[in-house]
Backbone as XML, in Angstrom:
<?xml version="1.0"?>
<chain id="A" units="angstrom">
  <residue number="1" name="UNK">
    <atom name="N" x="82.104" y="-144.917" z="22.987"/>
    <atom name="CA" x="82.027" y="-144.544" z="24.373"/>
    <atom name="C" x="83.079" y="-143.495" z="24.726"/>
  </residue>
  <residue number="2" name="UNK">
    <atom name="N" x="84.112" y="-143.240" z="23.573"/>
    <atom name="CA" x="84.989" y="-142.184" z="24.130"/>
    <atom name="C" x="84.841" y="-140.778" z="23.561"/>
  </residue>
  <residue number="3" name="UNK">
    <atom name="N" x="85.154" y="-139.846" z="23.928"/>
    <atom name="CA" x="84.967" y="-138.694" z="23.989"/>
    <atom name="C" x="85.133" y="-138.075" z="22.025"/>
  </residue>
  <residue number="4" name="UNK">
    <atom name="N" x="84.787" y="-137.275" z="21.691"/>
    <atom name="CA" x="85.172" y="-137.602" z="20.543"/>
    <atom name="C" x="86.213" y="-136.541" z="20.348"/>
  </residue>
  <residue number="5" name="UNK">
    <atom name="N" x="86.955" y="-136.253" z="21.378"/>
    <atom name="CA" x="88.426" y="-135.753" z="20.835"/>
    <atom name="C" x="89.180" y="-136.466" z="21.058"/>
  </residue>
  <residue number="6" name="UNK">
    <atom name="N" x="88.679" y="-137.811" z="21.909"/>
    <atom name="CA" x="89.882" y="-138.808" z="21.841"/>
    <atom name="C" x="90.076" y="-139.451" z="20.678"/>
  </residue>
  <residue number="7" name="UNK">
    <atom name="N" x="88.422" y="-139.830" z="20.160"/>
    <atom name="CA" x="88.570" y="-140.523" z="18.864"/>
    <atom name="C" x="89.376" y="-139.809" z="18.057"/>
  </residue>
  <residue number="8" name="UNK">
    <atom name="N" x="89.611" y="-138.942" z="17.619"/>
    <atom name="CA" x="89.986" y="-137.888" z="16.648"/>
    <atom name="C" x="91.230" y="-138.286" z="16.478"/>
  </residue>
  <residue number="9" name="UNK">
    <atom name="N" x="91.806" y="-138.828" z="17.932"/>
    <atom name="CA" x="93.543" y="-138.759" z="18.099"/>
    <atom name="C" x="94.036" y="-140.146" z="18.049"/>
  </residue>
  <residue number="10" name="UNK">
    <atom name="N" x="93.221" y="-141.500" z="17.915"/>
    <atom name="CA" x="93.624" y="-142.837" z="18.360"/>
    <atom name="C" x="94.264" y="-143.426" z="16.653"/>
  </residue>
  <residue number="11" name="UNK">
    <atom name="N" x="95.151" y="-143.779" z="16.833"/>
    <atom name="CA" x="96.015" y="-144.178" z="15.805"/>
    <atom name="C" x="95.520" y="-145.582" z="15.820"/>
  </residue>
  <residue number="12" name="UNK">
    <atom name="N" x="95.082" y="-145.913" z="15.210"/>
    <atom name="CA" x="94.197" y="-147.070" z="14.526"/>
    <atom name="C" x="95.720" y="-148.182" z="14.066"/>
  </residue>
  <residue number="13" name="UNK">
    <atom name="N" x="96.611" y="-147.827" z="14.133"/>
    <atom name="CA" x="97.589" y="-148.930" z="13.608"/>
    <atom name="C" x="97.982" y="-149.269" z="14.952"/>
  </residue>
  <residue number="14" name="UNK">
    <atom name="N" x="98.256" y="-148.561" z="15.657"/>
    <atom name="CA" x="98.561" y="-149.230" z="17.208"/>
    <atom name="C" x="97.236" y="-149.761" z="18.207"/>
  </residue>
  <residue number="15" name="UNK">
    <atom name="N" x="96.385" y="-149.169" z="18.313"/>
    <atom name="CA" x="95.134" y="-149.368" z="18.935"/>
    <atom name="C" x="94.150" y="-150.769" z="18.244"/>
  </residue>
  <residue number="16" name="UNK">
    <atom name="N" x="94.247" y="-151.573" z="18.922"/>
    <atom name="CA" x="93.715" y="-152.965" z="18.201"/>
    <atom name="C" x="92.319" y="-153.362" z="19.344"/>
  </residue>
  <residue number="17" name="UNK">
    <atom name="N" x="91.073" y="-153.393" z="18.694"/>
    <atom name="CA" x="89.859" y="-153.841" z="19.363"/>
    <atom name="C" x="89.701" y="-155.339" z="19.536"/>
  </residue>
  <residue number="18" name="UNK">
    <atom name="N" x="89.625" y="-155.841" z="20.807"/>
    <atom name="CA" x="89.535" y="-157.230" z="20.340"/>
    <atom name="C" x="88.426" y="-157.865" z="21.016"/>
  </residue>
  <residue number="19" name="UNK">
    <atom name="N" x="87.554" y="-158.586" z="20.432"/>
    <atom name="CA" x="86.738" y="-158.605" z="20.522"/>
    <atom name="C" x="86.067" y="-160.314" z="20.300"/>
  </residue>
  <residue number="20" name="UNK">
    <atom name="N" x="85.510" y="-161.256" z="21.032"/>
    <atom name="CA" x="85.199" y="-162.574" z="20.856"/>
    <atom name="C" x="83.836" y="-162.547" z="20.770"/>
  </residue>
  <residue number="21" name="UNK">
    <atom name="N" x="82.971" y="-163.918" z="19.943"/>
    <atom name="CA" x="81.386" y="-164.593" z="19.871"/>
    <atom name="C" x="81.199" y="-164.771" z="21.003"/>
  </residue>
  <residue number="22" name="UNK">
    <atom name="N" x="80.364" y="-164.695" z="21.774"/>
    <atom name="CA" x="79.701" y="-165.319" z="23.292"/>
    <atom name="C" x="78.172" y="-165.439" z="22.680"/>
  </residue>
  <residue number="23" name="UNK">
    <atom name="N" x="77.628" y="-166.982" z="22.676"/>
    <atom name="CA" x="76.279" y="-167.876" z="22.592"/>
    <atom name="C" x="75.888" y="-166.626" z="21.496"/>
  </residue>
  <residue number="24" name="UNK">
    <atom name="N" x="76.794" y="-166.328" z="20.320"/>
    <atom name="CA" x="75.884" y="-165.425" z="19.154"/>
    <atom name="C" x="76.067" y="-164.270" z="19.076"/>
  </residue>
  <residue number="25" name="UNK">
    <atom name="N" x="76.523" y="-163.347" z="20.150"/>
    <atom name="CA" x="76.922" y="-161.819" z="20.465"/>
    <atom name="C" x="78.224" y="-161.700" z="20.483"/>
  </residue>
  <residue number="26" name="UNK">
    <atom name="N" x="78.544" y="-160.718" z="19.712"/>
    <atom name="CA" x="80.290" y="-160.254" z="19.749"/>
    <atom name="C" x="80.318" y="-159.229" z="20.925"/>
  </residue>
  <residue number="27" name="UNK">
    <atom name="N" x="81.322" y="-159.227" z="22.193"/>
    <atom name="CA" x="81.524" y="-158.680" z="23.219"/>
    <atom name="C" x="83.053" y="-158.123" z="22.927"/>
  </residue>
  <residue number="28" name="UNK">
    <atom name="N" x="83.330" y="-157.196" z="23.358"/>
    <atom name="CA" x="84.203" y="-156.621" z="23.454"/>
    <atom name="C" x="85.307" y="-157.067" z="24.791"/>
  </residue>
  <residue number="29" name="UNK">
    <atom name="N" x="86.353" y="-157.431" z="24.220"/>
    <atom name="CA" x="86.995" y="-158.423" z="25.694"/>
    <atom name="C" x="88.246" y="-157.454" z="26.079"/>
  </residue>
  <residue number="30" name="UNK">
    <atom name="N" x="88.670" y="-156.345" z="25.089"/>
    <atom name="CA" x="89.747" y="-155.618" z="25.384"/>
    <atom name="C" x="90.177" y="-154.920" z="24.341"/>
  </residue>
  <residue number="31" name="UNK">
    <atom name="N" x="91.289" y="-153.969" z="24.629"/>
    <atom name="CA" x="91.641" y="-153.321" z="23.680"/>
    <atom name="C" x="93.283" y="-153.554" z="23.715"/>
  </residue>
  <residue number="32" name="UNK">
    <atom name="N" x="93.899" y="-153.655" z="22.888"/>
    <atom name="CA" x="95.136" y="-153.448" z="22.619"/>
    <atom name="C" x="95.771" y="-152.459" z="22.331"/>
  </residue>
  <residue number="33" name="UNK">
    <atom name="N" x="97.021" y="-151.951" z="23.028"/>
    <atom name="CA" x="97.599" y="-150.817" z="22.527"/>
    <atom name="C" x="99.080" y="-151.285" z="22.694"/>
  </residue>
  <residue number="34" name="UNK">
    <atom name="N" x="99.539" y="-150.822" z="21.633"/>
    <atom name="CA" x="100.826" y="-151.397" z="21.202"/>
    <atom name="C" x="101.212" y="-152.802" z="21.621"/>
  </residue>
  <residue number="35" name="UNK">
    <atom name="N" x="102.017" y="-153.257" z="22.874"/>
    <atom name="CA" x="101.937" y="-154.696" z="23.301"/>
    <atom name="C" x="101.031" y="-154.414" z="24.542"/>
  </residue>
  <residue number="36" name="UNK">
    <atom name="N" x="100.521" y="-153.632" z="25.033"/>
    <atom name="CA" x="99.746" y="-153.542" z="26.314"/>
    <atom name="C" x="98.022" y="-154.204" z="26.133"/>
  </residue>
  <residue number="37" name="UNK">
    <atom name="N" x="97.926" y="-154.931" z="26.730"/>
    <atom name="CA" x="96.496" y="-155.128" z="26.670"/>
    <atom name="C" x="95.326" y="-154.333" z="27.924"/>
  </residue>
  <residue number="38" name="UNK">
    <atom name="N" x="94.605" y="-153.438" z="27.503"/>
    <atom name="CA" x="93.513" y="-153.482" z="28.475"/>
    <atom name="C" x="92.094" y="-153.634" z="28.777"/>
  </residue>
  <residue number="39" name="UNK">
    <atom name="N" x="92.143" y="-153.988" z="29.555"/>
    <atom name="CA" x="90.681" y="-155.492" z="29.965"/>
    <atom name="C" x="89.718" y="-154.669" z="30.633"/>
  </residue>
  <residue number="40" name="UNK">
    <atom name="N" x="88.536" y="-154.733" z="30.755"/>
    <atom name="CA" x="87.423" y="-154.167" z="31.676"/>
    <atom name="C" x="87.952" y="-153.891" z="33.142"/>
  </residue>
  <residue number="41" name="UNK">
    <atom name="N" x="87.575" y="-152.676" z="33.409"/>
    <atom name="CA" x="88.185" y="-152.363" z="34.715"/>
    <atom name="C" x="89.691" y="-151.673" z="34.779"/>
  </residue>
  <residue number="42" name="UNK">
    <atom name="N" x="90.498" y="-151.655" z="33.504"/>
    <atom name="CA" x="91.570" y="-150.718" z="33.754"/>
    <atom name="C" x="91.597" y="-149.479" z="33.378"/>
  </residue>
  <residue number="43" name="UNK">
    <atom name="N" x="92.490" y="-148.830" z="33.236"/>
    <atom name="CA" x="91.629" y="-147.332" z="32.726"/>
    <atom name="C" x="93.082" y="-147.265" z="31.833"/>
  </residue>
  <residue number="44" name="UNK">
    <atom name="N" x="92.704" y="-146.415" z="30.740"/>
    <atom name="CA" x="93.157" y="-146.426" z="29.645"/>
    <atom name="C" x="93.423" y="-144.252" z="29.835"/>
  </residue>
  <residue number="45" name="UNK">
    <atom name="N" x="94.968" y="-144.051" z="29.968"/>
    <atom name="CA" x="95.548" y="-142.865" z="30.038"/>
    <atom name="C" x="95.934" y="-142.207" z="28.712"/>
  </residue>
  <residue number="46" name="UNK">
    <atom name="N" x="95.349" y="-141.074" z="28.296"/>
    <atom name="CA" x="96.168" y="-140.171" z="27.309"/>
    <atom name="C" x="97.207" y="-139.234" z="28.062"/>
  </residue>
  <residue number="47" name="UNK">
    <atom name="N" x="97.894" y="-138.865" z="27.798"/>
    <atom name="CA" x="99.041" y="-137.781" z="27.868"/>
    <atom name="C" x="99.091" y="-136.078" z="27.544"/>
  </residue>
  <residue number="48" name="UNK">
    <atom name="N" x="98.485" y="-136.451" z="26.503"/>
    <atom name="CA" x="98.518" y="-135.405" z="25.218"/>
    <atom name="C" x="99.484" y="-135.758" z="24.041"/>
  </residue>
  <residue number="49" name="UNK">
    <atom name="N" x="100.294" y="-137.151" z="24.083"/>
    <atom name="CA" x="100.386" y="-137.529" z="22.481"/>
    <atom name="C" x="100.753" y="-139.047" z="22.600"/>
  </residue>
  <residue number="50" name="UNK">
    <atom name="N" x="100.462" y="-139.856" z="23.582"/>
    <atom name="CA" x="99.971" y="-141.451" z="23.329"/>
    <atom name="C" x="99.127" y="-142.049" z="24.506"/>
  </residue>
  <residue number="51" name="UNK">
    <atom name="N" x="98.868" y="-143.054" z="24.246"/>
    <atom name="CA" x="97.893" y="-143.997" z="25.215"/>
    <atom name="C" x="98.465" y="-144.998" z="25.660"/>
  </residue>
  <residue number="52" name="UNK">
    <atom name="N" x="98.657" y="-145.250" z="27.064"/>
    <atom name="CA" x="99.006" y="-146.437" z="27.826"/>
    <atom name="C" x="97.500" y="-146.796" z="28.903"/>
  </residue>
  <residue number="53" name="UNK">
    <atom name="N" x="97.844" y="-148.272" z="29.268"/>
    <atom name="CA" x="97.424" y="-148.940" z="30.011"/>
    <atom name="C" x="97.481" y="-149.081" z="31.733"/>
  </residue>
  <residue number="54" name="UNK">
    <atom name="N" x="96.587" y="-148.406" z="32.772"/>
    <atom name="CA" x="96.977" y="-148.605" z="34.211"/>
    <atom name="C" x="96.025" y="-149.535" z="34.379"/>
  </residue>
  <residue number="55" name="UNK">
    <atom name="N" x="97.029" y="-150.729" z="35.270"/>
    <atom name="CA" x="95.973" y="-151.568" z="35.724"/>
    <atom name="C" x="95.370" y="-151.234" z="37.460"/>
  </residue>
  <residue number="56" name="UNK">
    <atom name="N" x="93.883" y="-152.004" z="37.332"/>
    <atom name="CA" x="93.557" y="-151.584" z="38.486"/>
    <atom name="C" x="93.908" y="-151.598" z="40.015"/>
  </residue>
</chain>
């Protein structure tokens, strides 16, 4: 769903997908970035050289 120059730039060792079973389907419940977690509904900021978390 993200742009693919963001993909290009997301450091996969800090950026953690997390993701739970619901009745058989894996849903996507948040993403992790470094200790920040963000949940549906926050918006997730680049800079031009990292990613933080604003909540809504």
């Amino acid at each position: 769903m993200a742009p693919k120059w963001l993909i290009d730039r997301i450091d996969y060792k800090t950026v953690k997908f997390l993701r739970v079973i619901r009745d058989g389907a894996e849903v996507l419940k948040g993403v992790r970035i470094d200790d920040q977690t963000a949940k549906i509904g926050d918006t997730i900021c680049f800079d031009g050289k990292r990613l933080s978390v604003e909540r809504r």
